[in-house]
N, C-alpha and C positions, 0 to 999 in steps of 0.2 A: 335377373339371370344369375343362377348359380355357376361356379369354377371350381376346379380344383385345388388350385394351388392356395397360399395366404398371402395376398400381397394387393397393396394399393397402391396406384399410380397416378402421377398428373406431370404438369408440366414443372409443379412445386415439391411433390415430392413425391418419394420413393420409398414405401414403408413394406418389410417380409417381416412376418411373423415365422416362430421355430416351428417347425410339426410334428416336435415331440413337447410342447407345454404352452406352446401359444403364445411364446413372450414376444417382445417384438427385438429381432436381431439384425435390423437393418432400417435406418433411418435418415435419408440423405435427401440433400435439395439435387434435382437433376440436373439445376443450372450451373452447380457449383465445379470451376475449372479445375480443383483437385479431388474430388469427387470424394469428399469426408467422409463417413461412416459415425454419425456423432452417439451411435449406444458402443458400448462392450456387447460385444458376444459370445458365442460361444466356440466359434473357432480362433477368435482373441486371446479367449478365458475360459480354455475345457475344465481347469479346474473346476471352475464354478457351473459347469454342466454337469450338477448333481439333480436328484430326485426333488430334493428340495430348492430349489434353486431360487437365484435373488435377480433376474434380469427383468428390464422394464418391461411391464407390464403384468408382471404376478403380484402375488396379493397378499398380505399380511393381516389380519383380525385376531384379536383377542375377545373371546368371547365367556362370559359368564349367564347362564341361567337364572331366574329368576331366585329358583332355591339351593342354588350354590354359595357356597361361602368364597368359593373362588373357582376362576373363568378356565379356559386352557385357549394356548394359542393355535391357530389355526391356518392353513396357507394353501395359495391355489397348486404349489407345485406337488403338495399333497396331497391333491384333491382329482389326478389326473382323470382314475375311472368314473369321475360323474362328468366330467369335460367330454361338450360337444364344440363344434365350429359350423357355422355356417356363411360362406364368403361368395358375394356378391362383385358388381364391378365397383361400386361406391361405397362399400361397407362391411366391417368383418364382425360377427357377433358371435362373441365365447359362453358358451352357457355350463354353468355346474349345479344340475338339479339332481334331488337325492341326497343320501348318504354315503359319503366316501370308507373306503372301507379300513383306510388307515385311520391310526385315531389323532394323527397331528392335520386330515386334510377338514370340508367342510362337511357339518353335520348339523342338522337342523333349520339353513336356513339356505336360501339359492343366491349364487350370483352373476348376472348378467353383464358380460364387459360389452362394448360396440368401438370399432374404430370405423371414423367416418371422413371422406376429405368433402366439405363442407363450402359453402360459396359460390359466387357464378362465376370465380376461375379454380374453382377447389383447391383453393392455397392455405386451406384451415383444413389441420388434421384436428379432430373430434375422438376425446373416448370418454365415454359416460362406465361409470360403473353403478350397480341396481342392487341392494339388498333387498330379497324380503326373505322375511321372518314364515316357516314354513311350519313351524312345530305348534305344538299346543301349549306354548308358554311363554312368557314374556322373555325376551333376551337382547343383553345389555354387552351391544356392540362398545367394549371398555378401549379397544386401540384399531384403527385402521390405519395399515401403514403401508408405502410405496416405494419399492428398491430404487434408487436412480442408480443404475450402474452406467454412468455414460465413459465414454473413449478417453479413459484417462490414467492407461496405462505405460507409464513414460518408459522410454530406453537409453541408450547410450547413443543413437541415430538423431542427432537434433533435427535432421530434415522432416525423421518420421513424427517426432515428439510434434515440432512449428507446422505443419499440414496437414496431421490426419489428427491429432489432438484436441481435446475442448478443455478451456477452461470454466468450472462453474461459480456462477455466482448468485446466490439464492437471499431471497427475502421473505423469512417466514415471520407472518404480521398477523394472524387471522385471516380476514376474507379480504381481497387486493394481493394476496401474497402471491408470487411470483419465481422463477427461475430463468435464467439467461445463461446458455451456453458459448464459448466464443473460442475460434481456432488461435492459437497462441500466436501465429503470425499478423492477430489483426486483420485479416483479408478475409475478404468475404461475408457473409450473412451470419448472423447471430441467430439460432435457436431460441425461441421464446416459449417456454412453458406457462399458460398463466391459470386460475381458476376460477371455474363458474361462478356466478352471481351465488349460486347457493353453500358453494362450497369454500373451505377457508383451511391454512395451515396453523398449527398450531406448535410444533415440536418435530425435532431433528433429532437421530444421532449416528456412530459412525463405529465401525467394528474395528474395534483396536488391536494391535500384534499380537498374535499367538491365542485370540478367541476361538476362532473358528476357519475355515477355509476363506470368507471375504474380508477377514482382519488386516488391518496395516503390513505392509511388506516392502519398506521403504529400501531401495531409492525408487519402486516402481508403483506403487500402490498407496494412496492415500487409506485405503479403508473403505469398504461400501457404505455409503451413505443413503439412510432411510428415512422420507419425509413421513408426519401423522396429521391426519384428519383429525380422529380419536385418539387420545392418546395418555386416558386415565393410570394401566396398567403400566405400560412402557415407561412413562415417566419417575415412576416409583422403583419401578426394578434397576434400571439405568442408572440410576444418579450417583452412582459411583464413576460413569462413564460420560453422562451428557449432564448439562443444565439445564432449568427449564425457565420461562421467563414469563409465558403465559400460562393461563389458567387451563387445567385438561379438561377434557369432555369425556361425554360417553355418551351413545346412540342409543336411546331402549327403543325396542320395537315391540310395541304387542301382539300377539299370534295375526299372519294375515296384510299386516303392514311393511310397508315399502319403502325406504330411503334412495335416494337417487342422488350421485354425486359427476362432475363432470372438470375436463381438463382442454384446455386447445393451444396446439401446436401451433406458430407459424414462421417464419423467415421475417428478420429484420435486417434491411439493409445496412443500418447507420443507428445512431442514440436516436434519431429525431423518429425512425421507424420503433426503435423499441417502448419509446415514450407511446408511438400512435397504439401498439398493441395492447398493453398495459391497460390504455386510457380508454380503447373498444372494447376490452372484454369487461368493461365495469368497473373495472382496479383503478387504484390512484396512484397518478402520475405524481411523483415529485419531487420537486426541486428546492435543493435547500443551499444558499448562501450567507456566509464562504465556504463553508462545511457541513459538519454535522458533529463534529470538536469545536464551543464554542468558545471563547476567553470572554470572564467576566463586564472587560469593559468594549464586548463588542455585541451585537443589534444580530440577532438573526434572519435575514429574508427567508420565508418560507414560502414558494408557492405550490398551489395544490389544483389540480384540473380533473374532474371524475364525471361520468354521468348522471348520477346522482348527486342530488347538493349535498354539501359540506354542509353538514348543523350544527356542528361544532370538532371545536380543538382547543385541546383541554392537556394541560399536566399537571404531573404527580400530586395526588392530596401531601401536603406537609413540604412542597418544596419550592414553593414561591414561585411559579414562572409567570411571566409577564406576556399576555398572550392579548393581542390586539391587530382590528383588522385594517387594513386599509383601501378596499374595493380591490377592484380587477383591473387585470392587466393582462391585454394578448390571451384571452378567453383562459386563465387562471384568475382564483383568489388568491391573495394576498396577505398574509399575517407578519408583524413581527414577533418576535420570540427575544425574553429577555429574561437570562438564566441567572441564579444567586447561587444555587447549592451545587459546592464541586460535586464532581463523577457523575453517573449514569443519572439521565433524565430523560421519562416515559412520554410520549405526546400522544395522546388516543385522537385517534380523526374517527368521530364518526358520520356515516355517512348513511344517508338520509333514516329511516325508522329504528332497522335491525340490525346492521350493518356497522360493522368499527373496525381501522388499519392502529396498532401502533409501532411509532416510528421512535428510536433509538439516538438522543442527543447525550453529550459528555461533555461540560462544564470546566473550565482550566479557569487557573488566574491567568492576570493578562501577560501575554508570551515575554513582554521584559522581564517580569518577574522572575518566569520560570527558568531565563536564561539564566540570569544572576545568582538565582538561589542554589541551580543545580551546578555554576563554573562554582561556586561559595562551597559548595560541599565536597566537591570535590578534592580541589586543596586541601579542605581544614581534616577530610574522614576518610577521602579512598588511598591517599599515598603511604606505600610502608614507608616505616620508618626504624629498618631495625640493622644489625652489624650483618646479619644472611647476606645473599651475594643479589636478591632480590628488593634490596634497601633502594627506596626512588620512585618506585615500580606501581604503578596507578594498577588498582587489584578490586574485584567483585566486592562488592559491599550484598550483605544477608540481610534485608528489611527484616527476618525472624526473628533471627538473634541480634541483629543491631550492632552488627562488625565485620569487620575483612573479613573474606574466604582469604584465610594464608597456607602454605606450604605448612607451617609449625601448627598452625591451629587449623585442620581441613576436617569438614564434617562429613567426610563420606560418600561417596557414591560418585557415577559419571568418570572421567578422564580426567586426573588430579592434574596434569601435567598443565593440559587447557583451562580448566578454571583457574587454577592455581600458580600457572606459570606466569601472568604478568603481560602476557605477549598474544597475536594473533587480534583479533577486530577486539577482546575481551579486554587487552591489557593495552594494547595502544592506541586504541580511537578517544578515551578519556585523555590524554594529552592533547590528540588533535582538537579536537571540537576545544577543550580549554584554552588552546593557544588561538583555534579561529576567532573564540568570543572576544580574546582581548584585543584582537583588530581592532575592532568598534568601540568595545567596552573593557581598557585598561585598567587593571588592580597592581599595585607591586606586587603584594602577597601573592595573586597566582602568578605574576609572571616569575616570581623567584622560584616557585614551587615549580613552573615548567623548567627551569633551571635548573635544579635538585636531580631533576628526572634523569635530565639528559645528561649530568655531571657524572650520577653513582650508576642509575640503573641498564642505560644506552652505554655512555662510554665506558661506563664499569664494568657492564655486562654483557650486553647483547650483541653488542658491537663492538667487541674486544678481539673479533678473529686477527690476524697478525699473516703478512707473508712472506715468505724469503728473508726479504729484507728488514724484518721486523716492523712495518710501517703498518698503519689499522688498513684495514681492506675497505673498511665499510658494507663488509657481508655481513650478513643479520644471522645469529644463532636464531633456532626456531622457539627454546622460552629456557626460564629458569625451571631447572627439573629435578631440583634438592641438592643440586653439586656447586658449592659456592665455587667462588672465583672463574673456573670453564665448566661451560655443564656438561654433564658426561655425553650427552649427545651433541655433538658440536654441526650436523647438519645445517647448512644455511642455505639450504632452497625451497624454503616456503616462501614462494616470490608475496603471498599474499602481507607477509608482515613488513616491506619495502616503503609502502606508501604511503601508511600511515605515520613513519617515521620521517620520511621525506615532507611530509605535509607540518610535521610538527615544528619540521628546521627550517621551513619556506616560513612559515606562520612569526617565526619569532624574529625572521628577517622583515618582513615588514611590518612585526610592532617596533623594533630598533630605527627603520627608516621611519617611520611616521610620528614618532613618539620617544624624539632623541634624551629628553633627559629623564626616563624612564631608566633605573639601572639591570642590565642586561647581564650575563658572564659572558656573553662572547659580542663581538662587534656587528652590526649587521651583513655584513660582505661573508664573512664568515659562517654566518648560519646560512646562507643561501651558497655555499659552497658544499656546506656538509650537503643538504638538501642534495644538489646535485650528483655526490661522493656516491648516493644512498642509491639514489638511482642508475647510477652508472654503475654499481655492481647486482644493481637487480638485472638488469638488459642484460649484460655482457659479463657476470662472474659465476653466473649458478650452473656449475654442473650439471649436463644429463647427460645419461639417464636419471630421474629420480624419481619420487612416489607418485609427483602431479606432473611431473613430465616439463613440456618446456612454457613453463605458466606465464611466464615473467612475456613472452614473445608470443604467446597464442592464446594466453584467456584475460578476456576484460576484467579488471583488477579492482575493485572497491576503492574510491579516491584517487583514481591515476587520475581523473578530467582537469587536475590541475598539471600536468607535466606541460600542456602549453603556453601556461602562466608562468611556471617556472622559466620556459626556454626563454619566454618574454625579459623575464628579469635578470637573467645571467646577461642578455645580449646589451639591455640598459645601464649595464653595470662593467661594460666591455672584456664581459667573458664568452666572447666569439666561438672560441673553439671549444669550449663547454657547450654551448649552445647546440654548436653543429652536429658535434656526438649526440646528445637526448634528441636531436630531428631527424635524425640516421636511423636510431633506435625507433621511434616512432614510422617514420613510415616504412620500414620492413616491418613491425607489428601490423600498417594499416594494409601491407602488402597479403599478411596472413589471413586480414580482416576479408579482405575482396575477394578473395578465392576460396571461400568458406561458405554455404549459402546461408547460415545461419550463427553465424560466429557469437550464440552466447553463450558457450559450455562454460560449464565449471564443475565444480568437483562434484555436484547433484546430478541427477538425468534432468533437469529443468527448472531452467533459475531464474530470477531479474538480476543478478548481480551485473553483468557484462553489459547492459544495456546504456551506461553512464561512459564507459570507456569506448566503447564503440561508437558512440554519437562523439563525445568530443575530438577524437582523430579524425574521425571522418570529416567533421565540421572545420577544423584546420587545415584541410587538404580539398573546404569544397566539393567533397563527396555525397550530392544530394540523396542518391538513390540507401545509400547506407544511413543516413542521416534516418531517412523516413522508414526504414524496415525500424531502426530500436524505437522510434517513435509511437509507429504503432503495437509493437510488441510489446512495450512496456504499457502504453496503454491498455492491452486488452488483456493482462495481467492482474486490473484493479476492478475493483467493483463502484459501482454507483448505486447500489441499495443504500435507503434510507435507513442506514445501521451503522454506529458510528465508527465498529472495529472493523466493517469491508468500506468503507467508503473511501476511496481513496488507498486501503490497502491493497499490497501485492500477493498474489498465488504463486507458489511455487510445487515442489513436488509434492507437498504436506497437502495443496488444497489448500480452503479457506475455514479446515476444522478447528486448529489452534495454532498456528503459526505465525497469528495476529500482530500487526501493529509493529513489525520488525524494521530493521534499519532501513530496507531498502522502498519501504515507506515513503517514508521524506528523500533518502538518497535521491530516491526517481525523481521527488518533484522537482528535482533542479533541471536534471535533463528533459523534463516536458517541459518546463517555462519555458527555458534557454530554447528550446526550439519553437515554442507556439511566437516566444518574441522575436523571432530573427528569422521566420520561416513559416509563419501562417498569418494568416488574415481574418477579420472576424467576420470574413464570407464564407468560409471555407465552411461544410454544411456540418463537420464532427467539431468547430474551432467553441463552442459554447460549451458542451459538454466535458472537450480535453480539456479545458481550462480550471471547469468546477472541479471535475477528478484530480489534476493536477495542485490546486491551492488545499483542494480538503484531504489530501496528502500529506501536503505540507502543515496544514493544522493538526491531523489524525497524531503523529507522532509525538506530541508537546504532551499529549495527556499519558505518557510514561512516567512521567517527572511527580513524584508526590509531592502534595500540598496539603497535604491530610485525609485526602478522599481516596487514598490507596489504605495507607495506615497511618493513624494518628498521634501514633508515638511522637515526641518531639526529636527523639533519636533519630528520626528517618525523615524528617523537612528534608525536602533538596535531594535524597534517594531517587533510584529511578527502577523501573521494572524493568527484566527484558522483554518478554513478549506479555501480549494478553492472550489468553487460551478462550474460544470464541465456546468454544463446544461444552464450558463446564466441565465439570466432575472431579474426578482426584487428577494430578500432576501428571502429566503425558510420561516425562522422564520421572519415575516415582522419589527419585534422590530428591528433586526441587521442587520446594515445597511452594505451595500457592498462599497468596492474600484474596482473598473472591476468588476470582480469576487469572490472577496477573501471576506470573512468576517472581519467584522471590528476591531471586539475584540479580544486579545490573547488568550482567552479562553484554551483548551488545549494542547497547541502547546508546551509548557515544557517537557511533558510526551514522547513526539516524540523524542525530541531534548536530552534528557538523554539517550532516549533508544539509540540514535544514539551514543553516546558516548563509551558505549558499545560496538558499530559495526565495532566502525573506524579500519579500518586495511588497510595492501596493501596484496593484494592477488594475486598471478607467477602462470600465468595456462600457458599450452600447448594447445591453446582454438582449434576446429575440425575445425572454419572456417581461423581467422588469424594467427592462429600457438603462438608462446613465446606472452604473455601480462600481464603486469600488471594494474590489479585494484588499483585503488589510489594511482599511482604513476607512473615511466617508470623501464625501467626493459632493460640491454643490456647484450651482451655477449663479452667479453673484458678479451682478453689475456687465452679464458676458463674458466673464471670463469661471475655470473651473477652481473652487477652491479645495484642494485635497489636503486632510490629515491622516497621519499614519496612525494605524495601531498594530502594524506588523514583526512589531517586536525589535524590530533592526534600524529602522528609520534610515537607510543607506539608497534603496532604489524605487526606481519611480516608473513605468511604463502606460501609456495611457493609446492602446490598441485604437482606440474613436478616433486616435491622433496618427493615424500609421501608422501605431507601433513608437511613438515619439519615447525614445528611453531616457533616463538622468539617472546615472550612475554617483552617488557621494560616496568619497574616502579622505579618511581623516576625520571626518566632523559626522555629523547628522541632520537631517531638517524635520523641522517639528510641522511646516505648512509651507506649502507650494500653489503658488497660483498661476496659472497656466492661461494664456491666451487662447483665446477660440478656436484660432489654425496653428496652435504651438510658438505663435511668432515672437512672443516675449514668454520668460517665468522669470519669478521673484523667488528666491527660495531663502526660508526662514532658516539659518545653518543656528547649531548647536555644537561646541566644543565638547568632549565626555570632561567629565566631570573629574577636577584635579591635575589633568594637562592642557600644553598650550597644545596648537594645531594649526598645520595647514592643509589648508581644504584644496583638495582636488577636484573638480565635476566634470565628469565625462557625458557628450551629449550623442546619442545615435539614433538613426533614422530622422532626422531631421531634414528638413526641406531642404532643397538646396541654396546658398547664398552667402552671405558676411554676415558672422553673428559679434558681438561685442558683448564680453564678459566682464563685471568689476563691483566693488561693493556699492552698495549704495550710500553715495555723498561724498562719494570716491569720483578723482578725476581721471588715474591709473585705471585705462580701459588694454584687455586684451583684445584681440583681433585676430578671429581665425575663419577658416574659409571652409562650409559643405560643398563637397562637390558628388554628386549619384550614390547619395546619401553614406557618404566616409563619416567618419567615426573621427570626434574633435577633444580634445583635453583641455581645461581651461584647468590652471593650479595660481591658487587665489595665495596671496601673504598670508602672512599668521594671523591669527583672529586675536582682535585686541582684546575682546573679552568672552565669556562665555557663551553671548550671543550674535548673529552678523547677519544681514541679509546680503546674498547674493543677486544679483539682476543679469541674465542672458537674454539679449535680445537681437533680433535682425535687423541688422544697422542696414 
């Protein structure tokens, strides 16, 4: 039965095509309660409702003749006067037979699109598209390419951005290759784009600012982004623009002959639905553990689940990987993976005759390593050291050139004030994260050098404002801007540079309390006073109106999730009314938090920054429902593609083009752990998946840090990159210059690298595919009980979900093995002093059963005694460790 109209219908979806080109301008689940629109259109995007136009489902070919020396490109929106339609109640079928009479539409050859809703509940949207070859000559389809112009043009309306928006996250592999769209709120059904058995991706790229009408136009527009089947010509012309990583193709068809390619749509409710769709259309499902950033001395679980058998997997000739199997597990195979050569490592699965996915691993040394070398370089290479008024001041290091970006010596280009200035996430999260490491891992040299910082370039400089009475304020100048002594802009309401300064004077108060004969310039009470000082004129001294308006009280702040650790330590240290004010402060921000529906703005139309400071107040205040909104927003912000720059990275306005691998990366995986551990269960049906995205987060991030597998120079050991640019080609921002991929400068990669500090833990699941695992570490069962070692870098925390979530918190020391009884009722924990100080060890135990546990070393008669009661949170603080090594014993007495 023929209709008039274009439009398919079911109870799954809701598909209208344009009836001036055929594209498809409406694509929505009927069941969905905000009623998304997951394409762009062209009442969205009139701009983009030109003759030629890029909306899904038009068509892109580069075509060359047999006796052509070269091809011309060719598109359906060109192609309008051979366009017919014929629409059915189950099917719409677009035909362009003939010659068009433009010389950019189709000439020579026909093509046939179909949309179809497919199934015995029509929950599969189908579109095949048909070439054939109509001419008297052979022709060499060089690029087939496919607009995804999906809803992802952000605003200043966070409501509209969090519910009528998708985030994409694509995995172009060859043939398994795949697309996953997701509303930024996490709610609701995921978009699955996946492709036919016959059909495969090969190459991406993305129209940059000022090309053309679908070019970047940020803060609202990523850029149109165009996937290729064929992708010979395109890849050559581009590559000033995109990278390529696989090999191109080209289509010859000889006169008469037919290619047929094919796509299917459907709705996934959850990861466990997007894995089922993936794994029904022929694609390969997979899951890789703890990541897909491996460190050398850790084991990769890789499983792999396809309809076709897996006949092998195989890496890189010339790069030693270590690939063996181990049967099956929960209808998956099983490999490990064991990587030698840093950076980028290829894995081809092929799958059964003709048929190959590759999958995308990256190689680190082991994350101790990486910590030490990169707080080690810090010190001895990124701190000025000059009479300027930015002398102190932790500053961009140039893996190019092999030196500070300085105010004296600035190569050009970008915002001098921000690279250059010392200040903002650029200039002060290298203190922070260097003062967090020395938590665990003590140096004098750096702790004098955080010293240095906050002697010349904080109290010398930044924090030099003055009031009335001549006393410091503790308001933050916004940066060094060539005016030594006060810089000529004496603004101090960029609440964002508050925190990181607050975090630096918290950090060095509890290396002084833990690590007393460590020499300090100020006392400990002292630095957790400034700390407070800092924050107390962030809340309560910044003027508005100003540029970001009242930041400090209404946008979540990069590192604030410690203000409730601070309020903790002022009160332990009987500063009451210090306390009370930062709790005051806090919950009139949580107060702004509740009555926002989507409280994560910031200075972007669409961020993950706010997603850390709104789960942690909320979570202070037992605010469940706000807890679970940053939860899932920050999760459905990351990708789970088997690609090690989205895996666990976050999307923001840029998209997942080049944005790669940024702070809030690892930032986030603090706030997913901290919540999967104190708020999910490993029943909960998404708690397998948030966990993987959540640790290879946490992993993703470490491979900034060169080792040589960025650049080789020995100038740049211990360097770090700011982002990786995922999309290839020349330098987004043309000023900063690229190494491969990666940006040149450290920019803000400190801020990643704290929050990962944070994160480090080893985590004992009962995972639904490999069964017993630990994250960041190995995990056995020995004599009945489990024996866990770390490789997590941090050796501080411990969680074991099979245990209810049983946590063990160390500070002060470290444990190098923990053996854990069957129902949690005794551990042994092997404690380790750092190395060069004495210690005493704290261990905090949560979630534990309830009852009387008894703490003390072993061979020790000094037992503590404390009491769980509906599972409360217990502190055991152990004497000084007589030597560098100690076992501890909690048991239920």
């Amino acid at each position: 039965m023929q209709k008039s109209d274009m439009s398919l219908t079911s109870d799954h979806f809701q598909v209208q095509l344009h009836s001036k080109n055929a594209s498809i301008q409406t694509l929505r689940n009927p069941a969905d309660r905000y009623g998304s629109n997951y394409v762009l259109n062209a009442v969205q995007a009139p701009d983009f409702d030109i003759k030629d136009s890029r909306f899904l489902g038009d068509l892109i070919f580069h075509v060359k003749r047999d006796d052509e020396d070269a091809g011309k490109t060719m598109t359906s929106g060109l192609s309008g006067d051979v366009r017919s339609v014929l629409s059915s109640d189950d099917r719409i079928i677009i035909s362009y037979q003939g010659a068009a009479n433009d010389p950019g539409g189709f000439q020579g050859f026909s093509v046939t699109e179909m949309y179809s809703l497919c199934g015995p509940k029509r929950d599969t949207l189908d579109w095949t598209i048909e070439v054939t070859n109509e001419s008297s000559e052979i022709l060499h389809f060089e690029d087939f390419g496919l607009p995804m112009p999906m809803n992802s043009r952000w605003g200043n309306d966070q409501t509209h951005n969090y519910e009528n928006g998708v985030h994409r996250h694509s995995f172009v592999a060859k043939y398994g290759s795949y697309i996953y769209w997701q509303r930024p709120n996490g709610e609701g059904s995921m978009l699955v784009m996946t492709t036919h058995r016959n059909t495969s991706l090969e190459f991406k790229h993305r129209y940059r600012e000022g090309e053309n009408v679908f070019g970047e136009n940020l803060p609202n527009w990523e850029g149109l982004v165009e996937y290729y089947v064929h992708s010979s010509n395109i890849a050559v012309a581009r590559k000033d623009m995109a990278g390529q990583y696989l090999p191109a193709t080209t289509l010859t068809l000889p006169p008469g002959r037919s290619q047929k390619y094919g796509f299917s749509f459907k709705w996934a409710a959850d990861y466990a639905g997007l894995r089922n769709a993936i794994y029904m259309s022929g694609g390969l499902d997979v899951v890789s553990m703890p990541g897909m950033v491996i460190p050398r001395n850790t084991t990769a679980t890789l499983a792999l689940r396809c309809v076709d058998c897996v006949s092998s997997v195989a890496g890189e000739d010339g790069k030693a990987v270590n690939v063996t199997t181990t049967g099956s597990s929960n209808g998956y195979d099983i490999y490990n993976l064991k990587f030698s050569t840093l950076g980028t490592n290829y894995i081809t699965v092929s799958l059964g005759d003709s048929r190959w996915t590759v999958l995308q691993y990256y190689c680190t040394e082991p994350i101790t390593t990486l910590i030490k070398k990169r707080a080690g370089f810090l010190a001895q290479y990124q701190q000025a050291k000059t009479s300027r008024g930015y002398n102190g001041a932790f500053l961009q290091w140039d893996m190019t050139t092999q030196k500070l970006i300085t105010w004296d010596d600035y190569p050009g280009g970008g915002w001098k004030e921000w690279m250059a200035g010392g200040s903002d996430d650029l200039g002060l999260a290298p203190a922070a994260f260097l003062s967090e490491k020395c938590v665990t891992f003590p140096v004098q040299f750096e702790v004098s050098s955080i010293d240095y910082y906050i002697e010349h370039f904080l109290f010398g400089y930044l924090l030099g404002a003055k009031g009335p009475d001549g006393e410091r304020t503790f308001q933050v100048y916004r940066w060094f801007d060539g005016q030594d002594s006060v810089p000529e802009d004496t603004g101090i309401w960029r609440a964002y540079n508050y925190t990181h300064i607050a975090n630096t004077f918290f950090n060095m108060y509890r290396i002084g309390k833990a690590y007393p004969r460590l020499h300090t310039r100020y006392k400990p009470l002292e630095y957790l006073r400034f700390a407070y000082e800092v924050l107390n004129a962030m809340y309560c001294k910044i003027p508005v109106p100003n540029p970001i308006g009242n930041a400090a009280n209404e946008l979540g702040l990069m590192g604030e999730s410690t203000v409730p650790e601070i309020m903790n330590a002022l009160d332990s240290e009987g500063l009451s009314s210090q306390k009370q004010i930062l709790q005051d402060c806090l919950q009139r921000k949580l107060e702004y938090y509740k009555n926002v529906k989507y409280p994560f703005a910031s200075e972007q139309s669409i961020d993950t920054t706010g997603f850390e400071s709104v789960y942690a107040f909320s979570k202070y205040k037992g605010m469940r429902d706000l807890m679970d909104k940053s939860q899932k927003a920050s999760l459905a912000s990351r990708g789970l593609q088997p690609l090690w720059y989205f895996y666990g990275s976050d999307n923001r306005m840029m998209g997942e083009s080049y944005w790669n691998l940024g702070y809030e990366a690892q930032l986030g995986a603090w706030q997913q752990q901290d919540y999967l551990i104190n708020y999910s269960t490993q029943q909960h049906p998404n708690f397998a998946d948030s966990l993987r995205s959540s640790y290879g987060a946490y992993l993703a991030g470490w491979s900034n840090i060169n080792s040589g597998q960025i650049d080789s120079s020995p100038a740049n050991i211990g360097a770090a990159a700011w982002l990786w640019q995922s999309e290839g080609g020349t330098a987004v921002w043309p000023w900063m210059r690229l190494i491969g991929r990666w940006w040149a400068w450290s920019g803000e990669v400190d801020l990643g690298l704290w929050g990962a500090l944070r994160a480090a833990s080893v985590l004992v699941v009962q995972d639904p595919i490999v069964e017993l695992y630990a994250y960041g570490g190995t995990v056995a069962i020995d004599e009945g009980k489990y024996r866990i070692k770390p490789t997590d870098g941090l050796q501080r925390r411990l969680t074991l979900f099979n245990l209810n979530n049983l946590t063990v918190e160390i500070a002060n020391a470290q444990f190098s093995e923990v053996i854990v009884g069957e129902t949690g009722n005794v551990l042994e924990i092997d404690l380790q002093a750092p190395s060069g100080v004495t210690c005493t060890p704290t261990i905090t135990l949560m979630h534990a059963s309830d009852g009387n546990y008894e703490g003390f070393y072993s061979g020790s008669t000094e037992k503590q005694r404390l009491s769980v009661n509906k599972g409360s949170t217990v502190v055991f603080v152990f004497s000084e460790m007589s030597s560098e090594h100690g076992k501890a014993i909690i048991q239920r007495a």
